[in-house]
Structure formats: structure tokens, C-alpha cells
C-alpha positions as CSV (number, residue, x, y, z in Angstrom):
1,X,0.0,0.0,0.0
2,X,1.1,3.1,-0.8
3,X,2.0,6.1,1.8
4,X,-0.6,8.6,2.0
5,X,0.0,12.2,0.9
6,X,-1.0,15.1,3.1
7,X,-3.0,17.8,1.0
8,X,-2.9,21.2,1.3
9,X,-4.7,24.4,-0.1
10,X,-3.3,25.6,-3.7
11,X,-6.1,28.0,-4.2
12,X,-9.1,29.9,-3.1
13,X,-11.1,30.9,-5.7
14,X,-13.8,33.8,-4.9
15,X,-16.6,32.8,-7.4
16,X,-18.4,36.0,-6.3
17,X,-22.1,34.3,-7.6
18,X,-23.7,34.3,-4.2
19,X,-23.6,30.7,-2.6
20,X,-21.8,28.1,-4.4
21,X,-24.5,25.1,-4.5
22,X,-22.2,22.6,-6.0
23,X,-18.5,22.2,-7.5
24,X,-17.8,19.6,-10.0
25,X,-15.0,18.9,-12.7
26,X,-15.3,17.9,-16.3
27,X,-14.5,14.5,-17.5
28,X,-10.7,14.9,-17.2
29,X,-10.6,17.7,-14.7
30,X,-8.9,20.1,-16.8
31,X,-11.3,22.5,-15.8
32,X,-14.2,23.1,-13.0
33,X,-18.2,24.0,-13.3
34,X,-19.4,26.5,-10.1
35,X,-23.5,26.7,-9.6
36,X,-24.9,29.3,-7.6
37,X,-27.9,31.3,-5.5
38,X,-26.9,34.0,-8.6
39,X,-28.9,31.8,-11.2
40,X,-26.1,30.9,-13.4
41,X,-22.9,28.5,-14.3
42,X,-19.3,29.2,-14.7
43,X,-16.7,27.5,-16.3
44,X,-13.2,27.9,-14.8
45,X,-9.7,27.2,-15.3
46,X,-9.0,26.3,-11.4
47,X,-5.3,26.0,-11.9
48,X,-5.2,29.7,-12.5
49,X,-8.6,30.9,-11.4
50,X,-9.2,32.0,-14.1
51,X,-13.3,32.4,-15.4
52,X,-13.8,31.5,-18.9
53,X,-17.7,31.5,-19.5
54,X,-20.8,32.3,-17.5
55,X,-23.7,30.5,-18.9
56,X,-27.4,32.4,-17.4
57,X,-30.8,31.5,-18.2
58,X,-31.9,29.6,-15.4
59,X,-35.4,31.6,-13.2
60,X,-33.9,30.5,-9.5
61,X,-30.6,29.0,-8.2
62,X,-28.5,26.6,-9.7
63,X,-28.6,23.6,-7.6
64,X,-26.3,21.5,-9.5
65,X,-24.2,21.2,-12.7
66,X,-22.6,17.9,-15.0
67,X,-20.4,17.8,-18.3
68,X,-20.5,15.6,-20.8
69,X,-18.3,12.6,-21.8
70,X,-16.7,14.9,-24.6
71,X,-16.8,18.2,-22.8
72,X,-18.8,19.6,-25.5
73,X,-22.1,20.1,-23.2
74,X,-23.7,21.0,-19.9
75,X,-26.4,19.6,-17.9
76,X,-28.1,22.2,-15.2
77,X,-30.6,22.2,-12.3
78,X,-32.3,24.7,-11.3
79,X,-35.3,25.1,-8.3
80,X,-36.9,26.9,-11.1
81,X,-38.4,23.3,-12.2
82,X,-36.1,22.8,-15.2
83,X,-33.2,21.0,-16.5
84,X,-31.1,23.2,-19.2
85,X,-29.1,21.1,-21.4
86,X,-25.7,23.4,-22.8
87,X,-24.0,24.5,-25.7
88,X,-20.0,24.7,-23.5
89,X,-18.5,26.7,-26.3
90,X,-21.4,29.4,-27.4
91,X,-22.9,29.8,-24.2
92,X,-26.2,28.8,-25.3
93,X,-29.1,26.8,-24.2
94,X,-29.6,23.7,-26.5
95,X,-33.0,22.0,-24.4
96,X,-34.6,23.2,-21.6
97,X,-36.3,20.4,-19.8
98,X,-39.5,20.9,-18.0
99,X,-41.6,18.1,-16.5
100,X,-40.5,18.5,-12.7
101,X,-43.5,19.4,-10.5
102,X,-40.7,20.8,-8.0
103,X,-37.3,22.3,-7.7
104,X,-35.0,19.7,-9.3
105,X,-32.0,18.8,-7.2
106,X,-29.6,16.9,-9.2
107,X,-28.2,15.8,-13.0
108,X,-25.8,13.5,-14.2
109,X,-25.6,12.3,-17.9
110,X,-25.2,8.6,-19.1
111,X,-21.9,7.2,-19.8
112,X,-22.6,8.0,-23.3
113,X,-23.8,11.7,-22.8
114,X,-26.9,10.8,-24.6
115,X,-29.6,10.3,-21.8
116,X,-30.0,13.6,-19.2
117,X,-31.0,12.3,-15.6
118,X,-32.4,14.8,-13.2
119,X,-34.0,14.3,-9.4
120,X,-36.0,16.5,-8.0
121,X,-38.1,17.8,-4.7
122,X,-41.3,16.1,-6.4
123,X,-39.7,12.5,-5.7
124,X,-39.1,11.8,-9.3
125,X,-36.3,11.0,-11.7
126,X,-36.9,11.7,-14.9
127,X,-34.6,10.5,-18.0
128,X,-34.3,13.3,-21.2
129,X,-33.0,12.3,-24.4
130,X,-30.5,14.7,-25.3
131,X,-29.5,13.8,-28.7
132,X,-32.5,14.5,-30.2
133,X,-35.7,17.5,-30.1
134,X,-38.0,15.4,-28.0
135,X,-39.3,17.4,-25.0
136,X,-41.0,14.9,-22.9
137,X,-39.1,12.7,-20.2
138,X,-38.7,9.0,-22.2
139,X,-39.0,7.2,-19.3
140,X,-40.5,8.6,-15.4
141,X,-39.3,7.1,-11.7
142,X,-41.8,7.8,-9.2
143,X,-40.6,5.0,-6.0
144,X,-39.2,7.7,-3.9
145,X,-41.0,9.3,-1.4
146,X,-39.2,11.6,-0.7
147,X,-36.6,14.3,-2.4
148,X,-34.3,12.8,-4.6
149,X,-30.9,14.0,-3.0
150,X,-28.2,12.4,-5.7
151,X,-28.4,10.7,-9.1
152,X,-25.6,8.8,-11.0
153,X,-25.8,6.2,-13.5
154,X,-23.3,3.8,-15.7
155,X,-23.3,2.0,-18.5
156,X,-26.7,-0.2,-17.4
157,X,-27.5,0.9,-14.1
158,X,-29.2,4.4,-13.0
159,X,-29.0,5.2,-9.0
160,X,-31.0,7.6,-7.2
161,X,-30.8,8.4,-3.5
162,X,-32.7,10.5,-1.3
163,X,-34.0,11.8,1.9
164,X,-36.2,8.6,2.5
165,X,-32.9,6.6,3.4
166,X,-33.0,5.0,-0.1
167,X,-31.0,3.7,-2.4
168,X,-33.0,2.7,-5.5
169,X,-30.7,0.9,-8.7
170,X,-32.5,0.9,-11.8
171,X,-31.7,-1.8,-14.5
172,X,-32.1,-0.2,-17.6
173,X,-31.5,-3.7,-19.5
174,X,-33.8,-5.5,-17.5
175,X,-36.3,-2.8,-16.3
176,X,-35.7,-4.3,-12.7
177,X,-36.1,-1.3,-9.6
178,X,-33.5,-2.8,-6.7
179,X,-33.7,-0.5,-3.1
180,X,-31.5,-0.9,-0.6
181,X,-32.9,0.6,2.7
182,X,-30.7,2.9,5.2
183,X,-33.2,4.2,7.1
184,X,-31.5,7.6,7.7
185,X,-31.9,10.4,5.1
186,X,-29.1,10.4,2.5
187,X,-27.9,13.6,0.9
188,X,-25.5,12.5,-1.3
189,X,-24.0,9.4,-3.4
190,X,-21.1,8.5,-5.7
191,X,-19.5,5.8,-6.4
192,X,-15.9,3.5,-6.6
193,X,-14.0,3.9,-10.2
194,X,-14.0,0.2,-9.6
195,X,-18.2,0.2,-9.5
196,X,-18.0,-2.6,-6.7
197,X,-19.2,0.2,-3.9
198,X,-21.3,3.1,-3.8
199,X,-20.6,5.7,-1.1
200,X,-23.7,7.6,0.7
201,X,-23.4,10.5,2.8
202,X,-25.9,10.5,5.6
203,X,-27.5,13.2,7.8
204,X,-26.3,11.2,11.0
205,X,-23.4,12.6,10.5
206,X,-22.4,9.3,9.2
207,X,-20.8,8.5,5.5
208,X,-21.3,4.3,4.7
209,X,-20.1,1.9,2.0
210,X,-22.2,-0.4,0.5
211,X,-21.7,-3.3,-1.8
212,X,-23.5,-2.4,-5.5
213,X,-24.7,-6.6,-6.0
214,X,-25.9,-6.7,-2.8
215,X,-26.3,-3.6,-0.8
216,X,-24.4,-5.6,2.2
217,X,-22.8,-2.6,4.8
218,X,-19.1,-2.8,4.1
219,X,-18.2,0.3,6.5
220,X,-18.8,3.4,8.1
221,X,-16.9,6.6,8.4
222,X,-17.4,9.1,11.2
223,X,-15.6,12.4,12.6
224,X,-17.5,15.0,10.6
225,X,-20.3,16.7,11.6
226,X,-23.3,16.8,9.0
227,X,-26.0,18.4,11.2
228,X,-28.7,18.1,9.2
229,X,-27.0,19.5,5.9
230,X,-26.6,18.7,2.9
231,X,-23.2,17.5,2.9
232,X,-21.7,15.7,0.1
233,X,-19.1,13.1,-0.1
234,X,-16.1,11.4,-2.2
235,X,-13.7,8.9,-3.0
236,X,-10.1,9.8,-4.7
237,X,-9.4,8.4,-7.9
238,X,-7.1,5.0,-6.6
239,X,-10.1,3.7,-4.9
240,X,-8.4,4.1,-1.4
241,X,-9.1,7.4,0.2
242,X,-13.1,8.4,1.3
243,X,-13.9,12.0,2.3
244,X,-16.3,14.0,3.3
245,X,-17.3,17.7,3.8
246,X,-18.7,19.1,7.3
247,X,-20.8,21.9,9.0
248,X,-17.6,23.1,11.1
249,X,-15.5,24.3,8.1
250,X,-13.5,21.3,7.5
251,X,-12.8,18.0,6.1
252,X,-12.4,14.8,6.5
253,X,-10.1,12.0,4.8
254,X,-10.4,8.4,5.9
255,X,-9.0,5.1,4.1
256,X,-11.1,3.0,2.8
257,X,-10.6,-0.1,3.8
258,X,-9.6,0.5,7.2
259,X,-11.7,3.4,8.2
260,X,-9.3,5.3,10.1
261,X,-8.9,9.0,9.7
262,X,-5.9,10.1,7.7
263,X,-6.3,13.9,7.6
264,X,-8.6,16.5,8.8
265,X,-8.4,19.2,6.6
266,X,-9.3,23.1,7.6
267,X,-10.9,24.3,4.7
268,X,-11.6,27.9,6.9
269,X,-10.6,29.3,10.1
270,X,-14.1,31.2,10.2
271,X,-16.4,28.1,9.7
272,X,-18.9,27.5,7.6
273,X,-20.7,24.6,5.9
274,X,-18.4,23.0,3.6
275,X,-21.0,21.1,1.5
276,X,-20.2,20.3,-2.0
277,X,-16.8,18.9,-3.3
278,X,-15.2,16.7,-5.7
279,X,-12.0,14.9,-6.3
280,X,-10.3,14.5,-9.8
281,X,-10.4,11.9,-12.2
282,X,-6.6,10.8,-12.2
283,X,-4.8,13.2,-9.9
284,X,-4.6,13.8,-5.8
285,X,-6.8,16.5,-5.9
286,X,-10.4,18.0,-4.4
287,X,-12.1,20.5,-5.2
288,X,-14.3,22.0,-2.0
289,X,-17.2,24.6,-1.7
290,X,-17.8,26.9,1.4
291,X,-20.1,30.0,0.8
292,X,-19.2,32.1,-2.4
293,X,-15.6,30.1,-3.0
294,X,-14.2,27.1,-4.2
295,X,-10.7,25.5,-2.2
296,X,-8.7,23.7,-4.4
297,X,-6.4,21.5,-2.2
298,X,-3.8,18.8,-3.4
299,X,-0.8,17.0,-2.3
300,X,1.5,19.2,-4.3
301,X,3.6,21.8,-2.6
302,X,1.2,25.0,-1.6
303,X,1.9,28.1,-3.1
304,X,1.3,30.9,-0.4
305,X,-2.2,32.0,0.1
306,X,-5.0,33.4,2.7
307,X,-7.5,31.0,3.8
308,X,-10.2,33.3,5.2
């Protein structure tokens, strides 16, 4: 096993779009996408914090934000009902979904970019093909019964979790609905690069890994506090390093396999709900959201900054 690598802050990066709802990188994390309370998405070199597009046209705040397998698109949610599918390089909005009978809460695409998936407050996911003008929803998920929190999908699966303490899998080959049953809300999901494990972050303050075949408890992860937020969670890309945001301004960083904590990371001196994050594709390093900015930390050497 490998020696872990302590991280440290590179960056802060003052979005200055409100509150930052959700960070998230592209496909190969040579950029980032920001969503706000300001009603719009930006694109930005994080490296150099530098903004290179602001997409608008959403009616409320941006609640969360995915790019496509070819970094050609963007998928949006809004709590103005809608999903807005992007045009990266003009700006422009290509689709925008409506069907939602609430705020929607979350997007991811497909693996293939072609199918838009989108959860929202009304208990529903809905699937949007993207690819061509169709407007309605080609196919409707109505189990939950309660806010979809999180929804990611692979090449035959789609998974949806929310603040009912489920878990539901959908098998798009088979048309078969699988739930596995937490009984504590969950407010966010992800899974292993390996796809053996899905990650949920609970409101118990709690972050557990289950097994995908069988929804079997693998482990729990504890030393953050979640306090009722909307705190999301993450797994590096070599499978063997979980973390988590908190409500205190901080971080933490666990291994996987044995559950012990490896770092706490203070993300602000001042507090503050660190809520969204993400961690690259290949390299060690996570992105994190507090308030209006956006931490980059990794375990490269830090250049000298002020962490306010």
C-alpha cells in the first residue's frame, strides 16, 4: 500500500455568484463548473482561477451542474423546475427540460452523454434524451417518497438516492427497480471507479459503504459533523481514500478499507458549511465549496495563500 500524501490548499477561488450550491470537474478535470444562488454556471480554469464562460438563463438557483463525456455540453438544475441542457463553447441553451413538478436537485448524464438524468423535490427522476428534439421525459421514476438527493448512473445501471434513506438501482436492460434501505436520510452518493461500492453520505453525520450486488454494509466513516445539511461526499481516484465535507468548516479524509482517519483538513478558520466537493479523475486533488468560494487543495507543494 502506498504512503498517504498530506493535501494542502493551492487555491481559493472567490466565485463572487452568491452561494456556491455545487463544485464539480469535467470528464478529465482540466477544468471546473461552479453553480450558484446567482442563477447561473461558470466554467473555470482552477489552476489559475481564471473564469472563462458564465452561462445564465436559469429563473432561480442553480442547484447543480454535469459535463458531458466529450466536454462539449452541460447539464443544469435549477429550483426553477427545469433542467437546461448546454451548448460549452457558445454559451447557449440547446434543451430546456420541464416536467419536474418541484425544484430539481440533481443531473448526471449517461456514460454516453446521450440520456440527461435529473431528481427532484417532487420525488421523481426523470430521463431526457438529449440527442434529439424530444421534450417529454422517455422514461418517469416515481418509487421515492421523498426528495431525490443524488443521481448517478453507468453504462446499465441508473441510482437515485434520497431523503427517504433509499437507495434505489435501476436496471435499464432488465427494467428491474432494486432498493436498498438505510433508514437515515441520505444527501448524497457516488461511487468507486472500480463500480463494486457506492458511497452515501448521511444526515447522522455518518458516510457508509455499500456493496452495489448486494447492498451488504461494508463500513462506516465518522468524525464530521453533518447536522442536518446537505453534505456531500467522495472517493479519490485509486479507490483508497473516502472523504467528506462538514458543517464546522473542515474535512475529513479516511482510508477506505480500514476506516481510520488520515487527515482533517481546515478548509476555513471562520467556519462555515463545507457542503459540496469533488475529487479529480486521475490526480490527488479535491475541489471543495464553502459560501461564495471554491478550495482547491492537493498534495502538491502549496503556493502561499490566505484561507479566510
Amino acid at each position: 500500500m502506498s504512503k498517504f500524501e498530506e493535501f494542502h490548499c493551492l487555491k481559493v477561488i472567490d466565485c463572487k455568484q452568491g452561494a456556491v450550491r455545487a463544485v464539480r470537474y469535467n470528464v478529465d478535470g482540466s477544468y471546473c463548473l461552479t453553480c450558484g444562488s446567482d442563477k447561473k454556471i461558470k466554467l473555470w480554469n482552477h489552476n489559475t482561477a481564471l473564469l472563462l464562460k458564465t452561462y445564465g438563463g436559469h429563473a432561480d438557483e442553480v442547484t447543480d451542474v454535469a459535463g458531458s463525456c466529450d466536454s462539449g455540453n452541460i447539464l443544469s438544475s435549477s429550483l426553477d423546475k427545469s433542467v437546461i441542457y448546454w451548448d460549452v463553447s457558445t454559451g447557449r441553451p440547446i434543451r430546456r427540460l420541464r416536467g419536474h413538478a418541484g425544484g430539481v436537485k440533481c443531473v448526471c448524464f449517461n456514460e454516453d452523454s446521450s440520456v440527461a438524468i435529473s431528481g427532484g423535490r417532487d420525488n421523481a427522476v426523470f430521463c431526457w434524451d438529449v440527442r434529439t428534439r424530444r421534450l417529454e421525459p422517455i422514461q418517469m421514476m416515481r418509487e421515492a417518497k421523498d426528495c431525490i438527493s443524488s443521481v448517478i448512473s453507468n453504462d446499465h445501471m441508473i441510482i437515485a438516492s434520497s431523503l427517504d434513506g433509499c437507495i434505489r438501482c435501476y436496471d435499464i436492460r432488465a427494467g428491474e427497480l432494486m432498493c436498498d434501505k438505510l433508514d437515515v436520510p441520505i444527501t448524497y452518493m457516488t461511487m468507486t471507479r472500480d463500480e463494486q461500492c457506492l458511497l452515501a453520505a448521511c444526515q447522522d453525520s455518518t458516510v457508509r459503504l455499500l456493496d452495489c450486488d448486494s447492498g451488504n454494509l461494508l463500513s462506516e466513516y465518522k468524525a464530521h459533523k453533518a447536522e442536518d445539511y446537505h453534505i456531500e461526499c467522495g472517493i479519490m481516484a485509486n479507490d483508497a481514500h473516502v472523504l467528506s465535507g462538514s458543517s464546522e468548516g473542515d474535512a475529513i479524509i479516511w482510508d477506505l478499507l480500514e476506516g481510520k482517519v488520515l487527515q482533517k483538513l481546515q478548509i476555513s478558520k471562520t467556519g462555515g458549511v463545507v457542503h459540496s466537493l469533488d475529487t479529480h479523475p486521475k490526480l490527488n486533488e479535491i475541489l471543495f465549496a464553502r459560501r461564495r468560494d471554491v478550495y482547491v487543495f492537493s498534495t502538491e507543494t502549496p503556493e502561499i495563500t490566505d484561507i479566510l
